[in-house]
Structures are given as C-alpha cells and as structure tokens.
N, C-alpha and C positions, 0 to 999 in steps of 0.2 A: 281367445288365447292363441297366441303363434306356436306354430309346430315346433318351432326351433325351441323353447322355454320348454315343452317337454322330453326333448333330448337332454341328458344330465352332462353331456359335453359340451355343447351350445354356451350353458352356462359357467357365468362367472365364478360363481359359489355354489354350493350343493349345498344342503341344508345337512344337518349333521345328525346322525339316527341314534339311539341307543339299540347296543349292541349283546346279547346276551351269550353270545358265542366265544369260549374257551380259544383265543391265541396262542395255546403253548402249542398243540398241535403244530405240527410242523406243517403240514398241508395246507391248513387255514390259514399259515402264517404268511404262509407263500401266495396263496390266494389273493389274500389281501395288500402284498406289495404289487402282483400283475394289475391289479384294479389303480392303485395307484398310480403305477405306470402309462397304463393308457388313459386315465384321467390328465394326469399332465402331460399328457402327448396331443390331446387331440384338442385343449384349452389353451395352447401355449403357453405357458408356464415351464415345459423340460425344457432344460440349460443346454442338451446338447442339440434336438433336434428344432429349437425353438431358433438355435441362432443360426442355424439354415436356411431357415424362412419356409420350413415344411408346414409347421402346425398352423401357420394364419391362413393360409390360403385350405389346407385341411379343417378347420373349424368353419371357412364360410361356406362349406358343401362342396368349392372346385379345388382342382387340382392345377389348374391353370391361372398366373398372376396375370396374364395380360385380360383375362376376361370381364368385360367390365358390368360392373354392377347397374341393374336396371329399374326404374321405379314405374308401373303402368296405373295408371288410373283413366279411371270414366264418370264422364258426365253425362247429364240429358243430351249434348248434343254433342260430344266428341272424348276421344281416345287420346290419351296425354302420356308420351311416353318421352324419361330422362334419363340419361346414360354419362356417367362419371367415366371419363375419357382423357386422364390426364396426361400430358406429356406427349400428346398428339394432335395434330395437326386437321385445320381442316381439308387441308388439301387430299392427306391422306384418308379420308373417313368416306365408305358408299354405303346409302341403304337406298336399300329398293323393296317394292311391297307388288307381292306374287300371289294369287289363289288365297288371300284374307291371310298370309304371313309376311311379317317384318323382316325383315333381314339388315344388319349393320354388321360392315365388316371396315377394316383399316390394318394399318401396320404402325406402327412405333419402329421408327427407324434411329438406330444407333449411331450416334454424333462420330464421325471419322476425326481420329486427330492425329496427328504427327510425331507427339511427344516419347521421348525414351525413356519415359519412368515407367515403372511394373505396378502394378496395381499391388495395394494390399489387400483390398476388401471391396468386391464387386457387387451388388444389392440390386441394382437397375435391371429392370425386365425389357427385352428387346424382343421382337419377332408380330406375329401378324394376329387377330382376331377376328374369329365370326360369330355373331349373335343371331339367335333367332326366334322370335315372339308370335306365336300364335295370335290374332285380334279374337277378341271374344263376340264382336260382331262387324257386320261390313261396314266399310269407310269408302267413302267417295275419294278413289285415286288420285284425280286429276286436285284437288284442293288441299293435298298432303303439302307440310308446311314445315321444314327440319332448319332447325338456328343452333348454331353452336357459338357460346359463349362461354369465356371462360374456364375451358377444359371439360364444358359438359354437353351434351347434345339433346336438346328440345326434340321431341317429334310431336306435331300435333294434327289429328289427324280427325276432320267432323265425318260425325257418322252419318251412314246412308239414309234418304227417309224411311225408309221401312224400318231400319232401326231405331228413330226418334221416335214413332207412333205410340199413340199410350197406349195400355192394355185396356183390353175391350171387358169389361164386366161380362161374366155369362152367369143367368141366371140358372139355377138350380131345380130341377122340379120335379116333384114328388111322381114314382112310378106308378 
C-alpha cells in the first residue's frame, strides 16, 4: 500500500464514518467545519484556493510547479529513471551523476512577445529546476545514457558489477 492512500488528504474520497457525536455544541460544530476546510484545501476541491493553483501542487507533496515528477526503477542490470519535463527544451535540460547522486536541472524559459494585450488569466510556470535522486546502487558513469522524447527525459543507467552479482547463500550452523 502507498503511503500516500494513508494520508486522508491524498485521497479522493474519505470513506464516511458514523458519527455518535452531538453537533449542537457549538465547539464540535466549529470543529467540524476546520476539518472540512482543510480537507478541501489540501484535495483541491476549495473554490478559492483551488483556483490559484495552491492545492494541486500542495496535494502532490511540493510546493513547487516546475519540479518535475520522477519514476526510478531497477532491474537485474540497470537503473531506469523518467522525468515529465513538459514545456522544456532539450537544449535547456543538464544532468550530471556525482558520488552515486543524479542531478537534472533545466529552466523553462518564458516565450518573449511583443503584443499589447494584458493578460486576464496567467497559469503558465516559468523559472528554473533542480532534482536530485539518490541511486540505490552504483552505476557505471561512463555508460549513462539520457534521451529525451517527447517532453520527457529517459535516464538509463547499467549497474556496476558488483551491483549485478547474485547473493551468495550463506549457510547457517548450529553453535
């Protein structure tokens, strides 16, 4: 089970409890609107802070829209790391791999234009990003292998041999 599924904010729907608790109190009653309140604050769902674009980027854990989302996996013989990198370029994109950590960083650069209309409604995220991914084991540097297609960035990265080796059985024996 993912950690996120036991945060009740994470979640889409809360499952609904019975309640044996008296609402006329006015304490309780109040209680129970704060609980509301930051339930639909932190689910996106509130009308005011939702159309800010606070609660999405708050519900995925960052505080930061340009940070982008990263998928790692491992095989018997390499480290497979994807990075959703939309609206940027490869020209702009560097990762470089330091002491067994990843590093991707880049900028999303904001289209200059001329025009003398005012914006009503600005949503677009501009400015710079760094990521950085621990490997869970060593990778052979020189054979790192990074392709970006279609707004997203490949890293693939075979592991060193000492990290391909199988585990060695050790037998057990009685003292």
């Amino acid at each position: 089970m993912a950690f996120n599924n036991l945060v009740p904010w994470s979640r889409k729907s809360v499952p609904a409890r019975k309640s044996n608790q008296d609402y006329s109190h006015p304490m309780l009653s109040l209680q129970s609107e704060m609980n509301k309140l930051f339930e639909n604050f932190f689910s996106g769902d509130d009308e005011i802070f939702g159309t800010f674009g606070l609660s999405p980027s708050l519900s995925r854990g960052s505080f930061d829209p340009l940070m982008p989302r990263a998928d790692v996996s491992e095989s018997e013989k390499e480290l497979l790391v994807s990075l959703e990198l939309p609206g940027i370029s490869e020209e702009d994109v560097l990762v470089s791999l330091a002491d067994n950590v990843l590093t991707i960083s880049g900028e999303k650069k904001q289209e200059s234009k001329t025009d003398e209309k005012g914006w009503y409604r600005m949503e677009r995220h501009y400015g710079s990003f760094s990521r950085t991914i621990p490997l869970p084991c060593e990778v052979e540097d020189d054979k790192v292998d990074a392709c970006f297609k279609n707004g997203v960035l490949t890293i693939k990265m075979p592991k060193a041999r000492e990290s391909v080796r199988q585990a060695k059985k050790i037998t057990v024996r009685k003292g």
